[in-house]
C-alpha positions as CSV (number, residue, x, y, z in Angstrom):
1,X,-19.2,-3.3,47.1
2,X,-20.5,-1.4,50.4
3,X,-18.7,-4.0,52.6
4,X,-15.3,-4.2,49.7
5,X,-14.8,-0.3,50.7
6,X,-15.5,-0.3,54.0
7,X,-13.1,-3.2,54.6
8,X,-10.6,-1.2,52.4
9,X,-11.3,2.2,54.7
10,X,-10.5,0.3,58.2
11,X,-7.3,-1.1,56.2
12,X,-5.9,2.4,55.8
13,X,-7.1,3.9,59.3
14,X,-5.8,0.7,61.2
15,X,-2.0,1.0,59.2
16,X,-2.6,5.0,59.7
17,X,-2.3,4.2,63.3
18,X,-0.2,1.7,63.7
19,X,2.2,3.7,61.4
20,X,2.0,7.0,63.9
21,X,1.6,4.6,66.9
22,X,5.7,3.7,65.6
23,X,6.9,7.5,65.0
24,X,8.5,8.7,68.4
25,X,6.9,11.3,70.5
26,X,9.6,13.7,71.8
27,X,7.1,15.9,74.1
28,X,7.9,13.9,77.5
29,X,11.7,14.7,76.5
30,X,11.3,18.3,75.7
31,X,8.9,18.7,78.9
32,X,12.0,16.7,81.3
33,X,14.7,18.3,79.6
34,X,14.3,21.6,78.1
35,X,15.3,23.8,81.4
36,X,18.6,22.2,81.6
37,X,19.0,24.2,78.4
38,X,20.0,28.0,78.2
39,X,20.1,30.4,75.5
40,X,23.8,32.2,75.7
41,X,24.1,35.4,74.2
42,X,27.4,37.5,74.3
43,X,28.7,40.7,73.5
44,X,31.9,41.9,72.0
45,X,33.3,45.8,71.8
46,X,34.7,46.1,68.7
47,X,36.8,49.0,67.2
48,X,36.5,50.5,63.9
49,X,37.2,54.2,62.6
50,X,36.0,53.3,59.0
51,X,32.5,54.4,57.4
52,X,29.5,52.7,59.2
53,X,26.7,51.2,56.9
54,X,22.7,51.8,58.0
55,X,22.4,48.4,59.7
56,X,23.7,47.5,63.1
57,X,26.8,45.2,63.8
58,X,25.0,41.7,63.8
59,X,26.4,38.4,64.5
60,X,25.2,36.0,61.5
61,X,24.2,34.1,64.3
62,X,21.5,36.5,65.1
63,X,17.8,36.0,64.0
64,X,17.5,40.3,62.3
65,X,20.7,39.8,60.6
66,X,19.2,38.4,57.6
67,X,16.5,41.2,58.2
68,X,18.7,43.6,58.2
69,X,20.5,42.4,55.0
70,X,17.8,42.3,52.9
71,X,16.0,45.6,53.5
72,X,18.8,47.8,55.0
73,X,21.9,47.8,52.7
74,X,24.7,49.8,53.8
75,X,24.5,53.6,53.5
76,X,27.2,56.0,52.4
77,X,29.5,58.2,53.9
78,X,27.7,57.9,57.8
79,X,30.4,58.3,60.1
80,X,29.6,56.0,62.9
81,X,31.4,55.4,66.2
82,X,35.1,54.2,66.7
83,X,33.7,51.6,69.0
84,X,30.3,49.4,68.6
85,X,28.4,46.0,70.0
86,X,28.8,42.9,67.8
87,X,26.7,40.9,69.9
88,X,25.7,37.2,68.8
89,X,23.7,34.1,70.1
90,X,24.2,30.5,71.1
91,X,22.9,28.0,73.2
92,X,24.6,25.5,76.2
93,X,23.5,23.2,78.9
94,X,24.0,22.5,82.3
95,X,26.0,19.6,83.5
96,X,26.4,20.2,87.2
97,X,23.6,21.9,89.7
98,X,26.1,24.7,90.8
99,X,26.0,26.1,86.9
100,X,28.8,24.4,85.1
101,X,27.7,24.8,81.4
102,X,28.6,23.2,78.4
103,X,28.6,25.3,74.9
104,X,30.9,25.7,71.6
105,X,33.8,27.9,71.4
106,X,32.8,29.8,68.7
107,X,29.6,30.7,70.6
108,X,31.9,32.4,73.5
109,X,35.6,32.9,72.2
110,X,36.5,37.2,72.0
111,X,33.3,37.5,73.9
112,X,33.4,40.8,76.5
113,X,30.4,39.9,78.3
114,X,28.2,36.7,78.2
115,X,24.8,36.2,79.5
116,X,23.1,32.8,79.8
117,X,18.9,32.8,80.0
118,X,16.6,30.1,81.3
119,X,13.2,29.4,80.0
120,X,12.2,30.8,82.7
121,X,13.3,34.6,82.1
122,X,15.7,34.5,84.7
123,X,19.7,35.6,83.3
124,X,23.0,35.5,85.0
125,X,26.3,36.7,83.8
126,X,28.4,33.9,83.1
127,X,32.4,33.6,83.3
128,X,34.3,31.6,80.3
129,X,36.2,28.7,82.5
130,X,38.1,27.7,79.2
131,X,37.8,27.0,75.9
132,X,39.1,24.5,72.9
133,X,39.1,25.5,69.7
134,X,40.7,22.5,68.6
135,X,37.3,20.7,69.4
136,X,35.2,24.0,69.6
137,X,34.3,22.8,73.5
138,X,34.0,25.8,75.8
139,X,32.8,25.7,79.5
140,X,31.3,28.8,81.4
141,X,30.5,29.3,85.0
142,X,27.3,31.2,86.6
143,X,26.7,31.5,89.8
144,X,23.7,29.6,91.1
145,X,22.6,26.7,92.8
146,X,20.6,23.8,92.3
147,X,20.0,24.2,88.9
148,X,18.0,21.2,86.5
149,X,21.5,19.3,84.7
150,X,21.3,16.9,81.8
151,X,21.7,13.1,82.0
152,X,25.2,12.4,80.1
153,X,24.9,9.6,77.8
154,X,26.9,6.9,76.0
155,X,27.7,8.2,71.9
156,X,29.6,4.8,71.9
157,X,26.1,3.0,72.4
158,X,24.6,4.9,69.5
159,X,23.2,3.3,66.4
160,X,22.7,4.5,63.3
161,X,19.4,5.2,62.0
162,X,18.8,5.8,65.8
163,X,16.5,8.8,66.6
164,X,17.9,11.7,68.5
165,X,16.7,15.7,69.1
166,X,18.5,18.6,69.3
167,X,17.1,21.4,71.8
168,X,18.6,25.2,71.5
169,X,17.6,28.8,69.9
170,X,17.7,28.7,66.6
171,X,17.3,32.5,65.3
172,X,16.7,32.8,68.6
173,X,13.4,31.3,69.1
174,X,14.4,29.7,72.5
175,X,14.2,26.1,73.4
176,X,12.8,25.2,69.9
177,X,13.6,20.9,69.7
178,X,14.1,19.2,66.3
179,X,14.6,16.0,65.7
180,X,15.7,13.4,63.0
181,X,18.2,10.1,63.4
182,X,21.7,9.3,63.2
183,X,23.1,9.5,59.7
184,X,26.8,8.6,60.7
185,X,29.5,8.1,63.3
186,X,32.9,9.0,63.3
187,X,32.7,11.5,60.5
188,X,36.0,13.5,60.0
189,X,35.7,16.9,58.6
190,X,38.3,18.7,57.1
191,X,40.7,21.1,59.1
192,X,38.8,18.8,62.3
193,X,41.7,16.2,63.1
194,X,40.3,15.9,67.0
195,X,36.7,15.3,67.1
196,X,35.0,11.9,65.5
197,X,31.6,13.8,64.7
198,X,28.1,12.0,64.9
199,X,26.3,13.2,61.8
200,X,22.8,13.7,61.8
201,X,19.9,15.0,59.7
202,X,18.5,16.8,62.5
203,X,17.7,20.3,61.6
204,X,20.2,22.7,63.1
205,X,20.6,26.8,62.4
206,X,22.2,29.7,63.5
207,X,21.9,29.8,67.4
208,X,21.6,26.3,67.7
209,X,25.6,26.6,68.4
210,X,26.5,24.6,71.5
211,X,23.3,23.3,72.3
212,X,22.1,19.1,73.2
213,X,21.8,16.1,71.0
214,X,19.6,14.2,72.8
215,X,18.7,9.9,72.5
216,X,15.3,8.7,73.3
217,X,16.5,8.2,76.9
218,X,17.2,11.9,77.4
219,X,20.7,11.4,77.7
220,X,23.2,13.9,75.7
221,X,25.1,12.4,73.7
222,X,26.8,15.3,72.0
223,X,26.7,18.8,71.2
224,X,25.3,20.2,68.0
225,X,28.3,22.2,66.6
226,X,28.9,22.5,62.7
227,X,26.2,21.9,59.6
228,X,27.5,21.8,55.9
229,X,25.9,24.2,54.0
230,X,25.8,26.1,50.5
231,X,23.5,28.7,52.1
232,X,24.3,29.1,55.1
233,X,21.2,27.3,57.2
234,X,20.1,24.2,57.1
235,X,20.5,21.4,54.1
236,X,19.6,17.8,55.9
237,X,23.8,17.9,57.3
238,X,24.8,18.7,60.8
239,X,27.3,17.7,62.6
240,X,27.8,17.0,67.0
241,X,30.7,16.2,69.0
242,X,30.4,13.4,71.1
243,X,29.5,14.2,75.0
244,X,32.7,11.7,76.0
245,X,35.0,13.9,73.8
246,X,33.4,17.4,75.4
247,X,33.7,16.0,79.1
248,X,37.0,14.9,78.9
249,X,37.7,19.2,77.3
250,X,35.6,20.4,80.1
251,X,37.3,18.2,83.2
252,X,40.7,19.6,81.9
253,X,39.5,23.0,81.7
254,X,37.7,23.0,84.7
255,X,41.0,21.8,86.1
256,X,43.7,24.4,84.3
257,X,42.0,26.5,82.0
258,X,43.4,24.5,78.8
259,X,44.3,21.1,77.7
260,X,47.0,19.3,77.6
261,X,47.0,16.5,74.1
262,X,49.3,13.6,73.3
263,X,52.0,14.4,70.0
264,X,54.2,12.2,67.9
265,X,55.3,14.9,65.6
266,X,54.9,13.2,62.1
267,X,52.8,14.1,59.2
268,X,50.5,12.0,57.7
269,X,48.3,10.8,55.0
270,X,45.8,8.2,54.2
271,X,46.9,4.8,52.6
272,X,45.1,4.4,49.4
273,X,44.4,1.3,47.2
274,X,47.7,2.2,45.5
275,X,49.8,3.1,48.1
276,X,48.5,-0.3,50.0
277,X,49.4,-2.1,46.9
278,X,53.0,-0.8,46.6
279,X,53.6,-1.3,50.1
280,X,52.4,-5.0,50.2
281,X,49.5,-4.4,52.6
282,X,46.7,-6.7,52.1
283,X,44.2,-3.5,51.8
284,X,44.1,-0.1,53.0
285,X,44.4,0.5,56.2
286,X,46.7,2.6,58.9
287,X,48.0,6.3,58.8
288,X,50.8,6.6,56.3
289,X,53.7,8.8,57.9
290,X,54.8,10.5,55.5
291,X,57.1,13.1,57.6
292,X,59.2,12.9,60.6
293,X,60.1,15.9,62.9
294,X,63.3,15.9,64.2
295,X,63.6,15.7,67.4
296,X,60.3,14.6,67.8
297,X,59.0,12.0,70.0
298,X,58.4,9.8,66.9
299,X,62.2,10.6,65.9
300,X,63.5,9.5,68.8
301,X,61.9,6.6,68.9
302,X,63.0,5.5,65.3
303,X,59.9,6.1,63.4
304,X,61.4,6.8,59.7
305,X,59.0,8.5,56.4
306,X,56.8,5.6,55.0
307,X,56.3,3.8,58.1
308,X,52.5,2.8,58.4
309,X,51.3,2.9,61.5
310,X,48.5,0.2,62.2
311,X,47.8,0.1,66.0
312,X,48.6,3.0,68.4
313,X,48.0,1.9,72.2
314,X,46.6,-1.2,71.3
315,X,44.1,0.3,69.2
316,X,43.4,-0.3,65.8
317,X,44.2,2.4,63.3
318,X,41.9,1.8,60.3
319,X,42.3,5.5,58.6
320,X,44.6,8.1,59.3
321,X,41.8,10.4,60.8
322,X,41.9,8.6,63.2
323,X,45.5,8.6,64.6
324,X,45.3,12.4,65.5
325,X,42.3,11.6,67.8
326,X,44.3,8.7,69.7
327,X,47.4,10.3,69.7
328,X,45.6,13.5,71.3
329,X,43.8,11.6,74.1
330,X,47.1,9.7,75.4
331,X,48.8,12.3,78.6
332,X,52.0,13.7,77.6
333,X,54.5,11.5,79.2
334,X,53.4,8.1,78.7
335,X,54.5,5.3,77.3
336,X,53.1,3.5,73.8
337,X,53.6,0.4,71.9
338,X,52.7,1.5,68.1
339,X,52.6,-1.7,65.7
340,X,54.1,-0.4,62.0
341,X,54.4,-1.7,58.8
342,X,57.8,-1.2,57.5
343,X,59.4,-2.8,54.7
344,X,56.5,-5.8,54.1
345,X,56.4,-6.6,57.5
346,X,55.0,-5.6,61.1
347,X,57.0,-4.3,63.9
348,X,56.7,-2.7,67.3
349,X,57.8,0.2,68.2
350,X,58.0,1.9,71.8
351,X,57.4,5.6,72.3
352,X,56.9,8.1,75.0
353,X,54.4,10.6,73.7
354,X,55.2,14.5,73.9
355,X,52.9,17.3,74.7
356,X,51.6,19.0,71.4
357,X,53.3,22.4,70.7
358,X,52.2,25.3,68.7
359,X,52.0,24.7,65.0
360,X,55.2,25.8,63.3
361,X,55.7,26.6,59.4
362,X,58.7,27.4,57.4
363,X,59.4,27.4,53.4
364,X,61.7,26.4,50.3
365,X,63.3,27.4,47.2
366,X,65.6,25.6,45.0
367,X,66.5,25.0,41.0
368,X,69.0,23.8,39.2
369,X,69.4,22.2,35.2
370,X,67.4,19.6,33.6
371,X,66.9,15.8,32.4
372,X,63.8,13.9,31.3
373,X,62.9,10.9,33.5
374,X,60.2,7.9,33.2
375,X,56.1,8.5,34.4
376,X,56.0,12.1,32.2
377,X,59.1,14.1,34.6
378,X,61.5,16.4,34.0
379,X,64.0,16.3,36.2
380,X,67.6,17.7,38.0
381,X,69.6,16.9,40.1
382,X,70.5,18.9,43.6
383,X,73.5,20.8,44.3
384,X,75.5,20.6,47.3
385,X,74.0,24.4,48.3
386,X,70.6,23.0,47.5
387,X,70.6,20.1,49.4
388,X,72.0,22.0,52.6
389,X,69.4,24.8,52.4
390,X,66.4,22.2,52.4
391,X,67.8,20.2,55.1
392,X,68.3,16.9,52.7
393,X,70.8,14.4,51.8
394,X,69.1,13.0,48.5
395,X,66.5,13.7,46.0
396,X,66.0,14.9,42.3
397,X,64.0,18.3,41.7
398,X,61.2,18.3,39.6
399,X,61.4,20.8,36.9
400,X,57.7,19.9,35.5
401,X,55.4,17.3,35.7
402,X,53.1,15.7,32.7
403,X,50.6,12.7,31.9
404,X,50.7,10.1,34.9
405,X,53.1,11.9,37.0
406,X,50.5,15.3,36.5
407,X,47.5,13.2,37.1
408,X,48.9,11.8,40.8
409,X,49.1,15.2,41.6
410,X,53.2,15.8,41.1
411,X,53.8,19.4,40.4
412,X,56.8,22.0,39.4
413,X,59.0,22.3,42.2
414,X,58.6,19.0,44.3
415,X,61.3,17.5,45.2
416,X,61.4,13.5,44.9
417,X,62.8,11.7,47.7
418,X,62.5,8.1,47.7
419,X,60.6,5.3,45.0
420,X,58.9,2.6,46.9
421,X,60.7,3.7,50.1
422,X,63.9,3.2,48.1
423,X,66.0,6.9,48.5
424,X,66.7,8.4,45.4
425,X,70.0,9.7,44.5
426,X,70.5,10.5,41.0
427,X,69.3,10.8,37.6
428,X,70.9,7.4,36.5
429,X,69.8,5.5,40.1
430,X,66.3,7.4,39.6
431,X,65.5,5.9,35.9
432,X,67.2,2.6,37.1
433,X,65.0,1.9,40.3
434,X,61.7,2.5,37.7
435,X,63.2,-0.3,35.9
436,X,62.5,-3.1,38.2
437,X,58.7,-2.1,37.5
438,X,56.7,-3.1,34.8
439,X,53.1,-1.6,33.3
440,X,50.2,-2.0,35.6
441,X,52.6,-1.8,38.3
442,X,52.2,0.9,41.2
443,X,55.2,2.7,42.5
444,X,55.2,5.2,45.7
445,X,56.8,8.7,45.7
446,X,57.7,10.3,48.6
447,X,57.6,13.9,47.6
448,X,59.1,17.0,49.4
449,X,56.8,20.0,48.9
450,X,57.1,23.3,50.7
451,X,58.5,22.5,54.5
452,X,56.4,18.9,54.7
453,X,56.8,15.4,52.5
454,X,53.7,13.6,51.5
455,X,53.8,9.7,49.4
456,X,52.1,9.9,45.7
457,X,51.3,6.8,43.9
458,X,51.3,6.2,39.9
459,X,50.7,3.6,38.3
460,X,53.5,2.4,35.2
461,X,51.8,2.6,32.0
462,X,52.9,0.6,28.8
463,X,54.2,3.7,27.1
464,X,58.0,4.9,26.9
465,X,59.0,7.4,28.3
């Protein structure tokens, strides 16, 4: 029994250390690496004539925010100042000797003054060279020489499940590293059309803003710039851009002071099972335009609403999240072949690709009588006044919108252009193109809603109408 256990206790110590002999040790990294990372803290004069509470103006970003929260609520009726310090804390690294520094834009946009630290104590004042917020890349300047820089790496190379480290001031506590693996690449976020974000569980707060993801070579591979949270630290998701897509921002800042991104000026949407089915695509795939500016670069080249655009550049479009992001890396000015899907079949199409403007907005308002139509609608048709004031030459108004039509997401005062890229006309042609389609079936909308279109898909039923 004597020897049974003692066999059984040099089992467990021997897999014990072989199981921490596999876990990575990150302290030759941190030891190489950590002084090519700064702690960026900036400062921001900000008006206000109202009542002041007790606490001071805090960025959330800064570690006695939640201190003062908790055991300072605001005070009444103290007059404060009409002008105060909102001051608030980040991180950034170097990527040139002569004190280029990468951070996030949020960490530096509105800021009056920024100041970057070293681990060393030392501080410089920093100048803001440019920022993005498309991509939330900023680059600032300090003046200094032969300063430690960061290896860039390759977030192409990455795998997933791969371990990686993060180094920054979290709360403040500078050049804290955590460190956890790759969860995902290519994550899209919404209102993010730009950046393909590596998604990691590595453990990312409040000051950690604009700081280095780190591979087990060293190398950056990205900078630590969102987490998805329902508290607001935290919760296993964070969220880097990719050091390729932060050095291209930072060349053309460092260049101009802004950058310059490819546009087609369409809308898009993502091609769903449905909308593949209806279509004839053999499974979803592409960015669905569902949209056409006129005038546009896509206009012009004869890009038409429905179109589904497969290859851009001779680069496979798999979702629509991704057409934004190779659209925006092509220079103004040059030349594209785009493959489409149009009418059940491919086709090329050349474009020259336009410089993207400022975003532009605009609104509708129409009504007229009523009919009731197949898929749960109630519609009417347009007048001539109608049809001029939104810009149209065809569609039916919907007047409301019930069972299948409701579910798909049709409501009260879309306008319905076209049915499986067929334009709609009239009442009569309207209940006659749903005809050809039997239950099961899936037919497209393209809906008008507000200044842009968008495609809706619902599937026929074995119901009357």
């Amino acid at each position: 029994m004597k020897r049974l256990f003692a066999f059984f206790a040099l089992f467990v110590s021997l897999t014990a250390f072989s199981y921490a002999r596999d876990l990575p040790d990150f302290s030759e990294l941190a030891e190489k690496h950590g002084a090519s990372v700064v702690n960026i803290s900036t400062t921001q004069t900000v008006r206000n004539e109202s009542v002041l509470p007790q606490n001071p103006h805090l960025s959330e970003d800064d570690p006695m925010f939640d201190f003062f929260r908790r055991f300072m609520p605001p005070g009444k009726g103290q007059k404060g100042p009409r002008e105060f310090q909102s001051r608030s804390l980040g991180s950034g690294f170097i990527i040139s000797a002569d004190g280029y520094i990468l951070t996030n834009a949020h960490v530096v946009d509105a800021a009056d003054e920024v100041t970057v630290r070293f681990t060393d104590k030392r501080e410089f004042p920093a100048k803001v060279i440019g920022s993005d917020r498309r991509t939330d890349v900023a680059l600032i300047k300090i003046e200094a020489s032969n300063l430690p820089r960061v290896m860039i790496g390759k977030p192409d190379q990455l795998k997933v499940g791969e371990w990686v480290a993060a180094i920054g001031s979290p709360f403040g506590f500078d050049n804290s590293i955590t460190a956890g693996i790759v969860s995902a690449k290519g994550r899209s976020l919404p209102q993010e059309n730009y950046v393909p974000f590596i998604q990691t569980d590595v453990a990312i707060n409040p000051g950690n803003s604009g700081g280095p993801l780190f591979n087990m070579k060293g190398e950056v591979v990205g900078i630590n710039s969102q987490i998805l949270s329902r508290t607001g630290g935290y919760m296993g998701l964070s969220f880097a851009i990719p050091i390729d897509v932060a050095i291209d921002i930072s060349d053309q800042l460092r260049a101009g002071g802004k950058v310059n991104r490819g546009w087609l000026g369409v809308m898009i949407q993502e091609v769903t099972r449905e909308l593949a089915e209806s279509f004839g695509l053999s499974r979803p795939m592409g960015a669905l335009i569902a949209n056409v500016e006129k005038g546009s670069p896509a206009d012009k080249a004869g890009l038409v609403a429905s179109d589904v655009v497969l290859k851009f550049d001779g680069k496979t479009v798999e979702s629509s999240s991704e057409l934004p992001r190779l659209v925006a890396a092509v220079k103004p000015g040059k030349r594209v072949l785009l493959q489409v899907w149009r009418k059940g079949a491919s086709k090329d199409v050349a474009l020259i690709v336009g410089e993207l403007p400022g975003e532009k907005g605009g609104g509708r308002s129409a009504k007229l009588g009523k009919a009731t139509g197949k898929l749960g609608l109630s519609l009417s048709e347009l007048g001539d006044v109608q049809k001029k004031e939104l810009k149209i030459s065809n569609g039916l108004l919907v007047e409301d919108a019930e069972g299948a039509a409701a579910q798909a997401g049709v409501i009260s005062g879309d306008i319905i252009l076209s049915v499986n890229n067929q334009d709609v006309k009239g009442l009569q042609q309207f209940a006659e193109l749903l005809n050809q389609y039997g239950p099961g079936q899936v037919v497209a909308l393209r809906i008008l809603r507000g200044d842009r279109s968008m495609f809706v898909t619902i599937r026929i039923n074995g119901n009357k109408p």
